[in-house]
C-alpha positions in Angstrom: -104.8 108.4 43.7 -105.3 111.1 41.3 -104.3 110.7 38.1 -101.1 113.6 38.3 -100.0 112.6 41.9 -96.7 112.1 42.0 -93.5 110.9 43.9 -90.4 113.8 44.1 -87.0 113.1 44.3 -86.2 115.7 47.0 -82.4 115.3 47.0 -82.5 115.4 43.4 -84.8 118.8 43.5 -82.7 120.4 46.1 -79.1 120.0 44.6 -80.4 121.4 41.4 -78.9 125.0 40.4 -81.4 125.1 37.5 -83.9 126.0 40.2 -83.6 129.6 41.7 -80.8 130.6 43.3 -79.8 129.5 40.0 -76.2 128.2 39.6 -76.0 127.3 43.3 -74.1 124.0 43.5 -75.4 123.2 47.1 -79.4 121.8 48.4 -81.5 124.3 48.8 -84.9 123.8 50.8 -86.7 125.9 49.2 -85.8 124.4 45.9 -88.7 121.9 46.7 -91.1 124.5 47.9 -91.5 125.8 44.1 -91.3 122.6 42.3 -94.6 121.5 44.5 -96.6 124.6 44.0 -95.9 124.6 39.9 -97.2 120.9 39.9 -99.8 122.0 42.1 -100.9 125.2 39.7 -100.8 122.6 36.5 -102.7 119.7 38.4 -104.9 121.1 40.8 -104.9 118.9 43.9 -102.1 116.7 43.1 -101.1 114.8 46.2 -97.3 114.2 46.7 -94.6 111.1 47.8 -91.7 112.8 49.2 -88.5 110.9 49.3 -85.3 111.9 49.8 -81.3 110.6 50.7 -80.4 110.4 54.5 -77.5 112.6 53.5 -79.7 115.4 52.4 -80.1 116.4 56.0 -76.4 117.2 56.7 -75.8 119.4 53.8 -78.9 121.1 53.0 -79.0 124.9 53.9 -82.4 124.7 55.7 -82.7 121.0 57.7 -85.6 122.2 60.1 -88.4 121.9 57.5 -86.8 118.6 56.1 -87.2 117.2 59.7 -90.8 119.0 60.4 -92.1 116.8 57.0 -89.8 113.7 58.3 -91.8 114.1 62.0 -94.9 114.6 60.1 -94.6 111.4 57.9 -95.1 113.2 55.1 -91.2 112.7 53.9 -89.4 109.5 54.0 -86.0 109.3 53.8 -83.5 106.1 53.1 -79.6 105.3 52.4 -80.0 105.5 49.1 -84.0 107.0 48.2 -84.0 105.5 44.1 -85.4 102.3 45.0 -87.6 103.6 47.2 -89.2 106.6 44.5 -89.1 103.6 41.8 -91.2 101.2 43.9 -93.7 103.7 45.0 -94.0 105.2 41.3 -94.5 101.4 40.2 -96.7 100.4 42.8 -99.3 103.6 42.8 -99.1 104.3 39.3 -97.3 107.3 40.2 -95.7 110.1 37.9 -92.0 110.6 38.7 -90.4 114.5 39.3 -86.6 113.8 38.6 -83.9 114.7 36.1 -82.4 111.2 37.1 -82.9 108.8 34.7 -82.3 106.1 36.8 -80.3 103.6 34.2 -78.5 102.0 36.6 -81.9 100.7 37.7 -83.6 99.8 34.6 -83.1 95.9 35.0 -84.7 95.5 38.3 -87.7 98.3 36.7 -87.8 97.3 32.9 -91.7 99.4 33.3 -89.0 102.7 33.0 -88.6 102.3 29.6 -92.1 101.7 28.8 -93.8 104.4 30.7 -91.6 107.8 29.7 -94.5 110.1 29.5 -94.6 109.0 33.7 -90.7 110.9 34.1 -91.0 114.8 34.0 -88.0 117.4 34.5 -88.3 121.2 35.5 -86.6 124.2 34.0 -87.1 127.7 35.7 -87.2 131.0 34.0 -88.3 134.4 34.6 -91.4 132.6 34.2 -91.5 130.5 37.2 -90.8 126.7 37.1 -91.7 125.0 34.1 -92.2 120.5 33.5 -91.3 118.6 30.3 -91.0 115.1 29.5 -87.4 113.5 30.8 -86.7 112.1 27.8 -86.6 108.1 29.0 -84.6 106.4 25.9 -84.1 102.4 26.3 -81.1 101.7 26.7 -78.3 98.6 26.0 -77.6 96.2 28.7 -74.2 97.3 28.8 -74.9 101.0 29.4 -77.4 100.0 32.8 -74.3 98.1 33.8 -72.0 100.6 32.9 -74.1 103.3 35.2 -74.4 101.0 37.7 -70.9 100.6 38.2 -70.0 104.4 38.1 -72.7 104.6 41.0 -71.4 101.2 43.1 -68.4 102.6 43.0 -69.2 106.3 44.0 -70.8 104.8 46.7 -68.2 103.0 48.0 -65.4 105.4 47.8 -63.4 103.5 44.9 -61.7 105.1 42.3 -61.4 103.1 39.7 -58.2 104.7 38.6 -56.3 103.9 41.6 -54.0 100.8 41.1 -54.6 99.1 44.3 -57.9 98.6 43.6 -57.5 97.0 40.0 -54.0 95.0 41.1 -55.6 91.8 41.5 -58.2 92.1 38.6 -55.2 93.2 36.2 -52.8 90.5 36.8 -52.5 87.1 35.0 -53.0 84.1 37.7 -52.5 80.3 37.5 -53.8 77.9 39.7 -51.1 75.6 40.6 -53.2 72.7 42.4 -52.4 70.0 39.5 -56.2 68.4 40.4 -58.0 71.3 39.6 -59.8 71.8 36.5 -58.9 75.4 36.6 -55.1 74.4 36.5 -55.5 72.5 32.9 -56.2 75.4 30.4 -54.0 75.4 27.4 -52.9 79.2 27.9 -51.8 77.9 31.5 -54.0 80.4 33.5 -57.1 81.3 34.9 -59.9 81.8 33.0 -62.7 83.2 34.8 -62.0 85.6 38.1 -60.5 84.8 40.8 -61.7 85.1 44.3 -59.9 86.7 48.0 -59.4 84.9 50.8 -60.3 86.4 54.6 -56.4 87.4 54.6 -57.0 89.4 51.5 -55.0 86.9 49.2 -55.8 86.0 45.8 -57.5 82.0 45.4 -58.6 80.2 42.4 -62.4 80.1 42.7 -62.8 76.1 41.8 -61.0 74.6 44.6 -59.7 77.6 46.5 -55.8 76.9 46.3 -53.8 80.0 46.8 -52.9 81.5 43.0 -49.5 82.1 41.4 -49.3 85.6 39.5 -48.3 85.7 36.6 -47.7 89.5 35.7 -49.8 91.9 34.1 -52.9 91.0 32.0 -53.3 92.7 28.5 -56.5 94.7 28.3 -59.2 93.2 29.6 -62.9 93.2 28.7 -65.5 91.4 30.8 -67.8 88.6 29.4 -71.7 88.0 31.2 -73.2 84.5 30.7 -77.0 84.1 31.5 -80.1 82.1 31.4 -82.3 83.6 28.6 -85.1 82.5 29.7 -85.1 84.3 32.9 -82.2 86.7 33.0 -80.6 85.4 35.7 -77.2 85.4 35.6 -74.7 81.9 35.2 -70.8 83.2 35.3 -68.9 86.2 34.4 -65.1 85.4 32.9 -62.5 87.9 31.5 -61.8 88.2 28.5 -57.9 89.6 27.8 -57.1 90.6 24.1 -54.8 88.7 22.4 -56.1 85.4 24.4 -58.8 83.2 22.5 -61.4 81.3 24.9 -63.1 78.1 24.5 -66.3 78.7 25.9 -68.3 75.4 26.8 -69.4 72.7 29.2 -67.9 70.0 30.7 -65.0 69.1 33.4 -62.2 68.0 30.9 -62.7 71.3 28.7 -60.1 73.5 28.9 -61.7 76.6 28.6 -64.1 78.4 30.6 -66.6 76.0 31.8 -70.4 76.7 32.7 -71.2 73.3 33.9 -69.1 73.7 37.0 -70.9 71.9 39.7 -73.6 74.3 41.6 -74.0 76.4 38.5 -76.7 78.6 38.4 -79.9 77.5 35.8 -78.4 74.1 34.9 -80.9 72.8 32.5 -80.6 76.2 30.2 -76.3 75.2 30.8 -77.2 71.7 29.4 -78.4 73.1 26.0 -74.3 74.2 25.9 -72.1 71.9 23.6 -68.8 70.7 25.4 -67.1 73.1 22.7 -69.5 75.3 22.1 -67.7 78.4 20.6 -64.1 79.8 20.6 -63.8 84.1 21.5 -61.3 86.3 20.8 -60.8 90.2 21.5 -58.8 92.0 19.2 -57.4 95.0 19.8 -55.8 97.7 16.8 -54.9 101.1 17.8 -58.5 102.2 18.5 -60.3 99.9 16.8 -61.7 96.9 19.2 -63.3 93.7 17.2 -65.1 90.5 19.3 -64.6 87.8 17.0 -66.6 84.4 17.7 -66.6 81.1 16.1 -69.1 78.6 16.4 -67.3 75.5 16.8 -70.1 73.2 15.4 -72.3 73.1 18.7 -75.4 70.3 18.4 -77.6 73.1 19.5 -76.0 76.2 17.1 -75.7 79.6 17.9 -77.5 82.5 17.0 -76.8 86.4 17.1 -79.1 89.5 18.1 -77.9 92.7 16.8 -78.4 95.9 18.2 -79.9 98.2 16.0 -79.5 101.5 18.6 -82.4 101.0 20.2 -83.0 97.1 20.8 -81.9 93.7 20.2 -82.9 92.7 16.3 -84.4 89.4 15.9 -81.9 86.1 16.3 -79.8 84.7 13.4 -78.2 81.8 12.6 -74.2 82.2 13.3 -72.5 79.6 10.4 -70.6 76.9 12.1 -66.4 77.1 11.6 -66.7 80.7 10.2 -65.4 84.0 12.5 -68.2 86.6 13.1 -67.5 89.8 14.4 -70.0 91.6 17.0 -70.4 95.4 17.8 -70.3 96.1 21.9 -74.1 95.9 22.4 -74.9 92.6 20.7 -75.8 89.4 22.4 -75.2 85.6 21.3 -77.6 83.0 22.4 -76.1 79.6 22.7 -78.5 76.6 22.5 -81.3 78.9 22.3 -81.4 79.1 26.1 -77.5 81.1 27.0 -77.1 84.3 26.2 -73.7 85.7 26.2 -72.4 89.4 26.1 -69.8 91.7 27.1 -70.6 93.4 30.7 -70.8 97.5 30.1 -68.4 97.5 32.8 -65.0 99.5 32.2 -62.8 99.0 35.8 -61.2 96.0 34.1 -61.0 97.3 30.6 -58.7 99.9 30.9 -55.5 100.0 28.3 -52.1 100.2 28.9 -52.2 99.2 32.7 -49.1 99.7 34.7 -49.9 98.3 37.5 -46.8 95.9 39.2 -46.1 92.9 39.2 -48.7 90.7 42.0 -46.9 88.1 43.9 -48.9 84.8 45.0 -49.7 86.4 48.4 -50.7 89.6 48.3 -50.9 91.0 52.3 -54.1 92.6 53.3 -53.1 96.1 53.5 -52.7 96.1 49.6 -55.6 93.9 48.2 -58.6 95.6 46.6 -61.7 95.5 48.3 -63.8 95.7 44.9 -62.6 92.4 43.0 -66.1 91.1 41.3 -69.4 92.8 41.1 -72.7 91.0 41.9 -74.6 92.7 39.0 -77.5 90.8 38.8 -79.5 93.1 36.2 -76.1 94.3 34.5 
């Protein structure tokens, strides 16, 4: 490979209305035509990966030389073509044409934020097309997952403003099986999410007993739990203002519980006191404050701050004392949990007025988004 060859995000190039015709909100073919032959005049023989969405070929104003590259296999098109322009950039040491900056993919390619000078935009003027830098910044767990989410949900056709898809996620549950853990917390609720049923009904995620609802939840804000050694991810719970969480491990702790059986990266879980630390979201007008209190864990608990760029370095949190953490930083329980807030917003929304949820909720009204499977937030 030559050292400018490069992968193009065709869709990406074609939708643009900063390339002539300028201002047209539609794909253009010929779009890509002059973004190819202004690489071409700055890099000489520049060879390219073309890659583009399967939808491009039912909107674009020119499909027959979109399917003459396609027949030629010199275009390559997929679902959903990201994935496919970050692999081949990674694996061929490939510059990237975009003005995508991809954040919703920056935990499965963490090499994004350490090659920028790889990521190059266009800009067209009277004199022709034009490249500079993208402008890659790192950015905060919670904004990849926040991006991934406004694409997830794009994608599927959910609007997270519509009530029928937050009903479920907004209501207060309890699970009413008097042999289930879940059924024992001193608020006299769930804790962590719960799951649906093939009919579409609401069931507690322990033991699977339909769930009595309980009304309307206060805000919410979502909590991630994962194994800092590797990333992967343990348990998400929600977190409802006004409602402090015991966050520990062990079956007769009523709280939220990371040492359910089959949990995810048990031996980092073990490093969890049985009462590790107590959380509360406060909510004051518009001013929003995570308070957490070690509650004398064996193994402490330490804080990273983010300083608007990165994580700081880990300090010691005081045992019995409140702290308060901004949005972006991360606790790290035992040394080997971390624990965050998710950048997600579908379940943090204010002054819901979603109804009231009954215990059996038919099929024609449940959600069909209830709990992500973000695995990179």
């Amino acid at each position: 490979m030559l050292v400018w060859d490069a992968v193009i995000d065709v869709s990406n190039v074609c939708w643009s209305p900063l390339l002539p015709p300028h201002g047209r909100r539609a794909p253009v073919w010929r779009r890509l035509e002059l973004v190819m032959n202004a690489w071409r005049e700055l890099h000489g023989g520049a060879r390219f990966e073309l890659v583009a969405d399967d939808s491009l070929a039912r909107t674009l104003d020119d499909a027959r030389g979109l399917r003459r590259l396609i027949g030629t296999g010199e275009l390559v098109t997929r679902p959903l073509a990201d994935a496919l322009i970050l692999e081949l950039a990674r694996d061929r040491g490939l510059h990237v044409i975009t003005r995508d900056h991809y954040v919703d993919h920056r935990g499965d390619h963490p090499w994004i934020e350490t090659a920028p000078e790889r990521f190059h935009r266009w800009r067209a003027d009277g004199a022709g097309v034009r490249f500079e830098p993208l402008g890659i910044t790192p950015s905060s767990r919670q904004t990849v997952s926040a991006a991934r989410e406004g694409k997830d949900l794009r994608r599927s056709r959910l609007d997270p403003r519509n009530p029928l898809h937050r009903r479920i996620l907004g209501t207060r549950w309890t699970c009413r099986n008097v042999l289930c853990p879940e059924a024992a917390h001193w608020q006299d609720q769930l804790l962590v999410w719960p799951r649906l049923n093939r009919a579409g009904d609401a069931v507690c995620p322990t033991c699977e007993e339909p769930l009595l609802g309980l009304g309307p939840r206060d805000p919410l804000y979502e909590m991630v739990v994962e194994d800092r050694a590797s990333g992967g991810e343990i348990l998400r719970f929600p977190l409802e203002v006004g409602c402090p969480v015991v966050v520990g491990r062990g079956s007769r702790l009523k709280g939220v519980n990371l040492g359910v059986e089959g949990t995810a990266h048990p031996e980092a879980v073990r490093q969890v006191s049985r009462r590790h630390l107590l959380l509360r979201m406060d909510v004051d007008g518009t001013n929003r404050r995570l308070a957490v209190t070690d509650l004398g864990a064996r193994n402490g608990t330490r804080v990273e701050r983010w300083d608007g760029t990165a994580l700081g370095p880990p300090k010691a949190v005081a045992a019995d004392r409140e702290l308060f953490l901004g949005f972006k930083d991360r606790l790290l329980l035992g040394d080997a949990v971390t624990l965050r807030l998710s950048g997600r917003h579908y379940v943090t929304h204010s002054g819901m007025t979603e109804s009231y949820v009954s215990s059996s909720t038919n099929s024609q009204s449940a959600p069909t988004l209830v709990r992500d499977s973000e695995a990179a937030e």
